[in-house]
Structures are given as structure tokens and as C-alpha cells.
C-alpha positions in Angstrom: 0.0 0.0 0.0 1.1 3.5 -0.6 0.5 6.3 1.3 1.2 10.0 -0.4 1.3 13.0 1.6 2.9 16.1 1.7 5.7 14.5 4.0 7.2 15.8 7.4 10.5 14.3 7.2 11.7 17.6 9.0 11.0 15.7 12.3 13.5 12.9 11.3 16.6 13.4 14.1 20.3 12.5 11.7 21.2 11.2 15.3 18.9 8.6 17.8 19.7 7.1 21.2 18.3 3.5 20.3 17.0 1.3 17.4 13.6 1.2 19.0 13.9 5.1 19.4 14.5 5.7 15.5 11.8 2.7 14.1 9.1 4.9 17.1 10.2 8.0 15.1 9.9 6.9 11.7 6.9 5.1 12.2 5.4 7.9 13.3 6.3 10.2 10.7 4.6 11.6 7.5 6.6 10.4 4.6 5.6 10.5 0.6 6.0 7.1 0.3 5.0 4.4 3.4 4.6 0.8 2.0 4.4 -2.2 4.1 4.4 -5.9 2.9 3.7 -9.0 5.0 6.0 -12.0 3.6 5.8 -15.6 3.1 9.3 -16.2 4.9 10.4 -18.4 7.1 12.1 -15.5 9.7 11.0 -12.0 7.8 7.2 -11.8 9.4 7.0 -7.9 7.3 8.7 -5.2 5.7 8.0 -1.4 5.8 9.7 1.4 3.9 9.2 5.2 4.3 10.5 7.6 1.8 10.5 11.4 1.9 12.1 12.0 -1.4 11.3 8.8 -3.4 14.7 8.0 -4.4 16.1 7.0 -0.6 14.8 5.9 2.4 14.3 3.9 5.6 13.6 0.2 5.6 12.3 -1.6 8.6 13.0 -5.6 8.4 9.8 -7.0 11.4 11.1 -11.4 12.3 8.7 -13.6 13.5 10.5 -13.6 16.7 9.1 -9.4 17.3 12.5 -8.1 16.7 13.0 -5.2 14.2 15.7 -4.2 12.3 15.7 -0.4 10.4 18.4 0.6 7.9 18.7 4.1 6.2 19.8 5.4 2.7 17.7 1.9 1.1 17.4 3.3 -2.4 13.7 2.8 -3.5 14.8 0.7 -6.3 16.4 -1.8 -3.8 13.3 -1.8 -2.0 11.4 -2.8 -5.0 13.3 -5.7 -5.8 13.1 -6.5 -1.7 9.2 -6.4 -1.9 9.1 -8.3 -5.3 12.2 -10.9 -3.9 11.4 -15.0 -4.7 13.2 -15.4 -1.3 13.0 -12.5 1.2 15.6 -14.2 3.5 18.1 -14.6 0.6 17.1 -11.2 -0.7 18.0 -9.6 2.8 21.2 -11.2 3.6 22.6 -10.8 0.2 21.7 -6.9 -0.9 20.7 -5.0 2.7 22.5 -6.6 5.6 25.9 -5.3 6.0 24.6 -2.7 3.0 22.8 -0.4 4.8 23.5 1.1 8.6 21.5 3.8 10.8 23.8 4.6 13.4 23.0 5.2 17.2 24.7 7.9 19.3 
């Protein structure tokens, strides 16, 4: 699903004290682009990306086991090969993990 709106990405911090601090703030902030996909996989249980200027953005990886991971800078086209993946494990471990870092303080 895709959500447009006029975006409020101004509210985005470049610096958070925790993972759970920075997926709380994204999540709750109005982006052009919010898509979320529930998968088929084995460990990924759902996907979301949030995008203020449709070419870059934040990617939140949900496991089965109710841990989260978020990564920033995921270029949109990335995440449309993610959502579209035959394999979301594979698609994870070989073109985001390792790819893609938010950094805490």
C-alpha cells in the first residue's frame, strides 16, 4: 500500500539514542512514500519502507521472533526488488545486511 502525503520528514533526528527510538520515530512520521508488505518467509514476518524523497529511504526488516531491524539510505529501487524478492531471507542477507546502517549515538 502506498500512502502520499505532503511529507514531514523535518521531524527525522540525523542522530537517535536507540533502534527502538529511531523505528518509534519513523513510524510515526509523515513520509511521501509508506509501503508495508507481509511476507511468506520463514524468519522475515513484514517489511516497511518510508521515503521522503522517493529515491532514498528507511527500511524496517519485522522477524517472527518481534525483533526489528531499520536501515537508512535503502534506495527505493532496492526496496522494490526487496518487496518483489522470490526469497526475502536470501534477498535480505545478500543486498541490505551489512549494505545499509542507521547509526545510534
Amino acid at each position: 500500500m502506498i500512502v502520499s502525503c505532503s511529507g514531514n520528514c523535518d521531524n527525522i533526528s540525523k542522530k537517535f539514542n536507540s533502534y527502538d527510538e529511531a523505528i518509534s520515530l519513523v513510524r510515526s512520521t509523515d513520509f511521501s512514500v509508506e509501503e508495508k508488505v507481509d511476507t511468506d518467509s520463514s524468519w522475515i514476518d513484514s517489511i516497511e519502507y518510508y521515503s521522503c524523497d522517493e529515491v532514498s529511504g528507511y527500511l524496517i526488516v519485522n522477524t517472527k521472533k518481534g525483533k526489528s531491524y531499520i536501515h537508512k539510505n535503502v534506495p527505493i529501487q532496492v526496496w522494490n526488488e526487496f518487496k518483489n524478492a522470490d526469497s526475502f531471507g536470501r534477498f535480505y542477507n545478500q543486498n541490505i545486511k551489512g549494505n545499509y546502517y542507521l547509526n545510534i549515538n
